[in-house]
Structures are given as structure tokens and as C-alpha cells.
Residue, then its C-alpha position, 0 to 999 in steps of 0.5 A: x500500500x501507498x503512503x496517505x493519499x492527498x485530499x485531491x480528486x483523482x482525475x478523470x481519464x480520456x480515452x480517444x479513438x485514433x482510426x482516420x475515421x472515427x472521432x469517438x472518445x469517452x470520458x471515465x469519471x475516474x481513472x480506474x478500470x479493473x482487469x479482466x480475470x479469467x477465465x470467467x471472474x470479470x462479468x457483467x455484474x461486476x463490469x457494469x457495476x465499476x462503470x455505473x460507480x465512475x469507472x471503466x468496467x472490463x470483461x475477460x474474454x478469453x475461453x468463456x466458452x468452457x465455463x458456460x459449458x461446464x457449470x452453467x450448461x450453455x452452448x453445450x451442443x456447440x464446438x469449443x470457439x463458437x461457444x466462446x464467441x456465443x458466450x462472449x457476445x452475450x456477456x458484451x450484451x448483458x453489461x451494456x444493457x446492466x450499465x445502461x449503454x456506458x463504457x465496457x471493456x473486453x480483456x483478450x489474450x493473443x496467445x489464444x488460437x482464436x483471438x482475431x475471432x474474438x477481437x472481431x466478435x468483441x467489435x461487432x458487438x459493441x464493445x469500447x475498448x479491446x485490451x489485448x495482451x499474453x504476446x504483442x497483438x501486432x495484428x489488432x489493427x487490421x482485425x476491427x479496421x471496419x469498427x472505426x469506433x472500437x478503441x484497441x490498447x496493447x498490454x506491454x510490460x517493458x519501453x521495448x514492447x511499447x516501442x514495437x507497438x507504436x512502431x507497429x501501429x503507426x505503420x498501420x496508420x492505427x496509433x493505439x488508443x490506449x496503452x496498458x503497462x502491466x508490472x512483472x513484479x506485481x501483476x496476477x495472472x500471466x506474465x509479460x516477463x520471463x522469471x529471470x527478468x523477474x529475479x533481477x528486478x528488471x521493467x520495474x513500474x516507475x522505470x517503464x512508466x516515465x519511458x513509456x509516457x516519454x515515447x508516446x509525447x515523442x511520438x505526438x501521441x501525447x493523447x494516448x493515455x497510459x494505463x498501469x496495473x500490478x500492485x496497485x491497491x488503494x488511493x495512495x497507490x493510484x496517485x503514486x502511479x499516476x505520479x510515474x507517468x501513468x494518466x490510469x490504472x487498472x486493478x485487479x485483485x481488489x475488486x476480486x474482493x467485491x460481492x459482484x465479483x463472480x456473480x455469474x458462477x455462484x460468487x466464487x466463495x473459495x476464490x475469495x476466502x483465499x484472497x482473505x486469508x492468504x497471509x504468504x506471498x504469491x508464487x510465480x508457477x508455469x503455465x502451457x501458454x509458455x509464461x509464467x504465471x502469479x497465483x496464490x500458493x494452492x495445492x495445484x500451483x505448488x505442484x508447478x512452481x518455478x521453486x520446483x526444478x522438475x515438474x510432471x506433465x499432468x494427464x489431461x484430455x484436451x477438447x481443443x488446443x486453446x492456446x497457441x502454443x499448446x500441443x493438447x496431450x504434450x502439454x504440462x496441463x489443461x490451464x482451462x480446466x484448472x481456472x475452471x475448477x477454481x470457479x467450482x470452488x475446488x481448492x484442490x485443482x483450482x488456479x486462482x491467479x492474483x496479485x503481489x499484493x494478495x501476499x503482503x502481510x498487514x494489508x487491509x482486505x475486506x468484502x465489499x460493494x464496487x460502489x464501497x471500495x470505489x469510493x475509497x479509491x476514490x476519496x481514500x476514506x470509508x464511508x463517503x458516498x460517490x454522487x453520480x447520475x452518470x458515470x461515462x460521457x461519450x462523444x462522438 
């Protein structure tokens, strides 16, 4: 956590389409967006509910297919990519009707086999912003060209990969729109950094945020907001990061701990209760998709940690090669499956991916509404309540 946060208000945050036909751009009431946790944390209720509270709500995207199929019995009788496309249209849909039209966001990852299908299907849809990350989306432009309205942001996680992105982009004559900087050192979920990046310390938040800000205004895109996630938990910390460059932040493992959280899968009480009652750092243990991977030490992550200097391949069956990189049976494990079953609440065989901040010993972590803990970040005290009939203006 941050030192005591100022008594000023935190900023709101702009967010410009930059495609040569569109002058569409929305303003957040606050410069807050929470990260997509997959493979089904991020939902309508919460998405809808940080939007409705000032603040830009953001979908996970990515194989929703498996859980709809597996615990909600949807799209059963569909192939594996159309029931993730099926069930990512319906979560697009359900938050911008929740959020009365307001900004929703999609999380995708480029690592998964398809993730131009989902990116088209996000824009055809109606979604703001496609935030793309798990590899560099090279390809995003040219994905939802026909959807001039559809805002792109690339994750990166060092200066370098942000100035392959511009590079990349600009060529496209398609700038992105926003940029988000996740840190290797305290994001959850997967990593944009490999362990030995990791161990020596290397891309830390203040160092990457000061030199990513700067290539953007040398690259007359001073209206490209920068947005940074990984270990950001209350006030003191946004104005912190937003003191090292960034205009944004995106949190993740705080608003896991919101009643909306989940709400479609039964409010994922074994998620939550370990969030609550981890009092040890997260480990950093292996994922198929060929990154590493911050979780919560559980019976299943302890068995794939980067600790281990061996680790067994785990028998699995393999209704589709989700993943690029995934070779079905080949593979150490089905990551999916493991996602899934934290869903379940299966503390045995669940992956519940988090933050460094899960770890820390002494911080304060409590259950509450997404309105609750928006008015802390926001005022940095409980009890204050935020008054807004609107919580997205949209132009254009």
C-alpha cells in the first residue's frame, strides 16, 4: 500500500479513438478500470457495476466458452470457439444493457488460437475498448479496421514492447488508443516477463512508466493515455502511479474482493476466502501458454512452481488446443480446466491467479460493494458516498 493519499480528486481519464475515421472518445469519471480475470471472474455484474460507480468496467474474454459449458450448461451442443464467441457476445450484451449503454471493456489474450475471432466478435458487438495482451497483438489493427469506433490498447510490460507497438501501429496508420503497462513484479495472472527478468528486478513500474509516457509525447501521441496495473491497491497507490507517468490504472485483485465479483458462477466463495486469508506471498508457477504465471500458493500451483526444478506433465484430455502454443496431450496441463475448477470452488485443482499484493502481510482486505471500495479509491476514506447520475460521457 501507498503512503496517505492527498485530499485531491483523482482525475478523470480520456480515452480517444485514433482510426482516420472515427472521432469517438469517452470520458471515465475516474481513472480506474479493473482487469479482466479469467477465465470467467470479470462479468457483467461486476463490469457494469465499476462503470455505473465512475469507472471503466472490463470483461475477460478469453475461453468463456468452457465455463458456460461446464457449470452453467450453455452452448453445450456447440464446438469449443463458437461457444466462446456465443458466450462472449452475450456477456458484451448483458453489461451494456446492466450499465445502461456506458463504457465496457473486453480483456483478450493473443496467445489464444482464436483471438482475431474474438477481437472481431468483441467489435461487432459493441464493445469500447479491446485490451489485448499474453504476446504483442501486432495484428489488432487490421482485425476491427471496419469498427472505426472500437478503441484497441496493447498490454506491454517493458519501453521495448511499447516501442514495437507504436512502431507497429503507426505503420498501420492505427496509433493505439490506449496503452496498458502491466508490472512483472506485481501483476496476477500471466506474465509479460520471463522469471529471470523477474529475479533481477528488471521493467520495474516507475522505470517503464516515465519511458513509456516519454515515447508516446515523442511520438505526438501525447493523447494516448497510459494505463498501469500490478500492485496497485488503494488511493495512495493510484496517485503514486499516476505520479510515474501513468494518466490510469487498472486493478485487479481488489475488486476480486467485491460481492459482484463472480456473480455469474455462484460468487466464487473459495476464490475469495483465499484472497482473505492468504497471509504468504504469491508464487510465480508455469503455465502451457509458455509464461509464467502469479497465483496464490494452492495445492495445484505448488505442484508447478518455478521453486520446483522438475515438474510432471499432468494427464489431461484436451477438447481443443486453446492456446497457441499448446500441443493438447504434450502439454504440462489443461490451464482451462484448472481456472475452471477454481470457479467450482475446488481448492484442490483450482488456479486462482492474483496479485503481489494478495501476499503482503498487514494489508487491509475486506468484502465489499464496487460502489464501497470505489469510493475509497476514490476519496481514500470509508464511508463517503460517490454522487453520480452518470458515470461515462461519450462523444462522438
Amino acid at each position: 500500500m501507498g503512503s496517505d493519499p492527498s485530499n485531491k480528486p483523482l482525475p478523470s481519464l480520456t480515452i480517444r479513438s485514433h482510426h482516420p475515421d472515427s472521432t469517438r472518445e469517452i470520458t471515465l469519471e475516474s481513472p480506474i478500470l479493473n482487469g479482466g480475470m479469467g477465465v470467467g471472474v470479470t462479468g457483467p455484474e461486476l463490469a457494469a457495476a465499476i462503470t455505473n460507480e465512475g469507472g471503466g468496467g472490463v470483461l475477460t474474454g478469453v475461453a468463456l466458452g468452457f465455463p458456460f459449458k461446464d457449470i452453467l450448461n450453455k452452448y453445450t451442443d456447440k464446438k469449443p470457439f463458437e461457444a466462446n464467441r456465443l458466450a462472449l457476445h452475450d456477456w458484451i450484451v448483458t453489461s451494456k444493457e446492466k450499465c445502461n449503454g456506458g463504457f465496457v471493456g473486453v480483456n483478450l489474450m493473443v496467445a489464444v488460437q482464436d483471438f482475431k475471432e474474438l477481437a472481431l466478435e468483441s467489435a461487432r458487438s459493441g464493445v469500447d475498448l479491446i485490451v489485448a495482451g499474453a504476446g504483442l497483438p501486432t495484428s489488432l489493427p487490421e482485425v476491427v479496421d471496419k469498427f472505426p469506433d472500437t478503441m484497441i490498447a496493447p498490454i506491454i510490460s517493458s519501453v521495448k514492447a511499447a516501442r514495437v507497438m507504436v512502431k507497429r501501429w503507426n505503420g498501420k496508420n492505427r496509433p493505439p488508443d490506449a496503452m496498458v503497462y502491466e508490472s512483472i513484479h506485481h501483476s496476477g495472472g500471466h506474465q509479460g516477463g520471463n522469471v529471470d527478468e523477474i529475479e533481477a528486478g528488471k521493467h520495474m513500474p516507475e522505470e517503464v512508466l516515465g519511458g513509456v509516457r516519454k515515447l508516446l509525447d515523442d511520438n505526438g501521441l501525447n493523447d494516448v493515455p497510459l494505463i498501469s496495473a500490478g500492485g496497485i491497491w488503494d488511493k495512495a497507490d493510484i496517485e503514486q502511479h499516476l505520479s510515474w507517468g501513468a494518466q490510469g490504472v487498472q486493478m485487479a485483485s481488489r475488486f476480486l474482493l467485491c460481492h459482484e465479483t463472480g456473480a455469474e458462477f455462484g460468487g466464487i466463495p473459495t476464490f475469495k476466502k483465499l484472497y482473505m486469508e492468504n497471509a504468504t506471498e504469491t508464487i510465480l508457477e508455469r503455465s502451457p501458454a509458455g509464461l509464467p504465471g502469479r497465483a496464490v500458493k494452492s495445492p495445484f500451483s505448488s505442484r508447478f512452481a518455478y521453486s520446483k526444478a522438475t515438474v510432471e506433465k499432468e494427464p489431461h484430455d484436451c477438447p481443443v488446443a486453446c492456446l497457441v502454443s499448446c500441443e493438447k496431450k504434450a502439454s504440462i496441463y489443461c490451464i482451462v480446466a484448472h481456472l475452471t475448477e477454481a470457479l467450482k470452488n475446488n481448492f484442490e485443482e483450482g488456479l486462482f491467479f492474483a496479485g503481489s499484493n494478495i501476499g503482503k502481510p498487514g494489508i487491509s482486505k475486506e468484502l465489499l460493494s464496487v460502489k464501497e471500495l470505489m469510493n475509497r479509491l476514490r476519496f481514500g476514506e470509508p464511508g463517503l458516498q460517490l454522487n453520480s447520475d452518470r458515470a461515462i460521457s461519450a462523444t462522438g
